[in-house]
KOLLO-145688 format. One record per residue: x, y, z of N, C-alpha, C, O in turn; residue in three letters. Coordinates in Angstrom, 1 decimal, decimal comma. Each point is the difference from the previous one (the first is absolute). Last residue first. Layout:
BEGIN
X|Y|Z|X|Y|Z|X|Y|Z|X|Y|Z|ALA
...
This chain:
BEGIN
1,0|-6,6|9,2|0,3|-0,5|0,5|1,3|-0,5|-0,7|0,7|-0,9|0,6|UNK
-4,6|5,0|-0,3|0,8|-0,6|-1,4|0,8|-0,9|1,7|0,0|0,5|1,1|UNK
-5,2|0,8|-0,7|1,1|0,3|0,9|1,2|-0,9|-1,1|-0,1|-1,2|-0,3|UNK
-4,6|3,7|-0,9|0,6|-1,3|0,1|1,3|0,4|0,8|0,5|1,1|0,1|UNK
-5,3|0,7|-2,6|0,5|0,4|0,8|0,7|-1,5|0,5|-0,6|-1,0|0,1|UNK
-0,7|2,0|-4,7|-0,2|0,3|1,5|0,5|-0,1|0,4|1,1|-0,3|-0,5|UNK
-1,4|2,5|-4,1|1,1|-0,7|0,7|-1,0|-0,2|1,5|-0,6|1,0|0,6|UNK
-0,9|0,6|-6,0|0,0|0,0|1,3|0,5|-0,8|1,0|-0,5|-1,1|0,0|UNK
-0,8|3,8|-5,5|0,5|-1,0|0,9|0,2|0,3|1,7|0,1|1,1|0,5|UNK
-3,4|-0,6|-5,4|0,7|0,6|0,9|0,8|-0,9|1,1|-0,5|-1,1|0,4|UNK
-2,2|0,5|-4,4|1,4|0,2|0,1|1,0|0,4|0,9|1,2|0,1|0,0|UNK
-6,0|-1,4|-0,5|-0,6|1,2|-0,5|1,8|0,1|-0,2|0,2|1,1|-0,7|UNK
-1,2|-4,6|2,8|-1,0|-0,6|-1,4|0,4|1,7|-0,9|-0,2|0,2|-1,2|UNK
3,7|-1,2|5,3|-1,5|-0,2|0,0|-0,4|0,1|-1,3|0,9|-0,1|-0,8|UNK
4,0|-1,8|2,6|-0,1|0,9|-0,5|-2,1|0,2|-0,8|-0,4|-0,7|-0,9|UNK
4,6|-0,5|5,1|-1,3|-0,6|-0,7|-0,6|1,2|-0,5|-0,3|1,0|0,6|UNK
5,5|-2,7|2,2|-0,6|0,9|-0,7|-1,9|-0,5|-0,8|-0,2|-1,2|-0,3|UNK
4,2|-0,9|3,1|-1,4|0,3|0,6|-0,8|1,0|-0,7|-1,1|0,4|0,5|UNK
5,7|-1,5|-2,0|-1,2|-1,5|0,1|-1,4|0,6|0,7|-1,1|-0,3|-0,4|UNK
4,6|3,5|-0,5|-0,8|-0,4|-0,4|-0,7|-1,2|-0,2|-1,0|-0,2|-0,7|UNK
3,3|1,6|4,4|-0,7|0,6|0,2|-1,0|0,1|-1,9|-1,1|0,3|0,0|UNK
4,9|-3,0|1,1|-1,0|-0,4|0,5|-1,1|0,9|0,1|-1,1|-0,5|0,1|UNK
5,3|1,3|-2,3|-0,6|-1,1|-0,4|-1,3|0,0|0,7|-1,0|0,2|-0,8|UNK
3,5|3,3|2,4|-1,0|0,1|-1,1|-0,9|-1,0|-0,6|-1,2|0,1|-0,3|UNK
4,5|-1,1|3,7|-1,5|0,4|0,5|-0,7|0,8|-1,5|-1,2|-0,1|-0,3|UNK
5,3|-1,9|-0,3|-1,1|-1,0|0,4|-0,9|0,8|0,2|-1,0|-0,1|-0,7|UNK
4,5|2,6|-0,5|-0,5|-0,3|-1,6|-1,3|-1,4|0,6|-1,0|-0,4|-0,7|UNK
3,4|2,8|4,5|-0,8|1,1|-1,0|-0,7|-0,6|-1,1|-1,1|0,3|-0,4|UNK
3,1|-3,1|4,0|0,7|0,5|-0,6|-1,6|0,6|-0,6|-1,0|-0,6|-0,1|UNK
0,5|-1,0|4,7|0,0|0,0|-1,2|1,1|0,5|-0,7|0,9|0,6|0,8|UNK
-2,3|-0,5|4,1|1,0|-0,6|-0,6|0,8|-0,3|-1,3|1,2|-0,2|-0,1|UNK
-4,8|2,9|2,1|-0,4|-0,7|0,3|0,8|-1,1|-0,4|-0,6|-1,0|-0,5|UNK
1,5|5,2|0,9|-1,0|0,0|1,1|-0,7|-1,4|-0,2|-0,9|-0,2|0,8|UNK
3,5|2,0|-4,4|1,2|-0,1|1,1|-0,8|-0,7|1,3|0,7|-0,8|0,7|UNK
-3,7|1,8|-4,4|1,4|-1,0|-0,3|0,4|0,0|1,2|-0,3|-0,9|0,8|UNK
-2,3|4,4|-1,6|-0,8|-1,4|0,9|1,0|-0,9|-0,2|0,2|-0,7|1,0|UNK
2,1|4,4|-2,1|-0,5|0,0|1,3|-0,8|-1,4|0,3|0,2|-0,8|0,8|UNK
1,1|1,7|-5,3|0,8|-0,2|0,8|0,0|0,4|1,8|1,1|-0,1|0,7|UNK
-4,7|1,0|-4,3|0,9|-1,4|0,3|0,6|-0,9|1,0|-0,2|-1,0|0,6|UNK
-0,5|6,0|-1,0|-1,9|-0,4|0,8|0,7|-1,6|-0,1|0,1|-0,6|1,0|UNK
2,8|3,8|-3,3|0,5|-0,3|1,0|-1,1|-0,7|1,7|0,1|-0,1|1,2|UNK
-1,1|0,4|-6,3|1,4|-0,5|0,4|0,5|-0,7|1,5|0,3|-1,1|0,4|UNK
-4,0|4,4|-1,9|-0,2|-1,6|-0,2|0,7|-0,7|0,2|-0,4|-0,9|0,7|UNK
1,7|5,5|-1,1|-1,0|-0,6|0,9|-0,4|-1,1|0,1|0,1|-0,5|1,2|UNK
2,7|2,2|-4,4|1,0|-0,1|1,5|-1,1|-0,7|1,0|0,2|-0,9|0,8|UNK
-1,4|-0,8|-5,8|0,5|1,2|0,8|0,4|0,1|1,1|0,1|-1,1|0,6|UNK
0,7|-3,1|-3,6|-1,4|0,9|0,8|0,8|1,0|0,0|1,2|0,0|-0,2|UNK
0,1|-4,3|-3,2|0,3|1,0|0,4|-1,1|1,1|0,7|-0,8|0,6|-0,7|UNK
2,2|-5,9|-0,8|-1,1|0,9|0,2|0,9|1,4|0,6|0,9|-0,1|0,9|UNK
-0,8|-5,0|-4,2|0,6|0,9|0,7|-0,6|1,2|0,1|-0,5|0,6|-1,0|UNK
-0,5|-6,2|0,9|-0,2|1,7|-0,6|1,2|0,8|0,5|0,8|-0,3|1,0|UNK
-2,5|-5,0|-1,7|1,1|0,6|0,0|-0,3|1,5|-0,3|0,0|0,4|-1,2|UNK
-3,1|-5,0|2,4|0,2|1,1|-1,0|0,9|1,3|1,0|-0,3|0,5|1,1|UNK
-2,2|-6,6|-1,5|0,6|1,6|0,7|0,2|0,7|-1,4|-0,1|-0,3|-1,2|UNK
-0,9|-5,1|1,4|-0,3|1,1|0,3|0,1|1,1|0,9|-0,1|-0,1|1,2|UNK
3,0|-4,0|-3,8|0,1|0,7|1,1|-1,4|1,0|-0,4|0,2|0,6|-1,0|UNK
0,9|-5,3|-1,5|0,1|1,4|-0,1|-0,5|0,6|1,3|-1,0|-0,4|0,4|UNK
């Protein structure tokens, strides 16, 4: 059995188009660098969550 998970996501224009910029700028397709931008996701004892600081590759 494969771990993963199949979404489908719909942003606003802004977000959207904040994506598809680091995407393009860094070869990515939109749906990887999201991918990766939540791997670096960490979420603190209180819920809050927080991305560092990372270059998507």
């Amino acid at each position: 059995m494969r771990d993963g998970l199949t979404a489908r996501l719909w942003l606003s224009a802004d977000p959207s188009r904040q994506l598809r910029t680091i995407a393009a700028r860094t070869g990515l397709r939109p749906e990887q660098t999201l991918a990766q931008i939540v791997d670096q996701t960490r979420m603190d004892d209180t819920g809050a969550l927080t991305v560092d600081t990372f270059t998507p590759h």
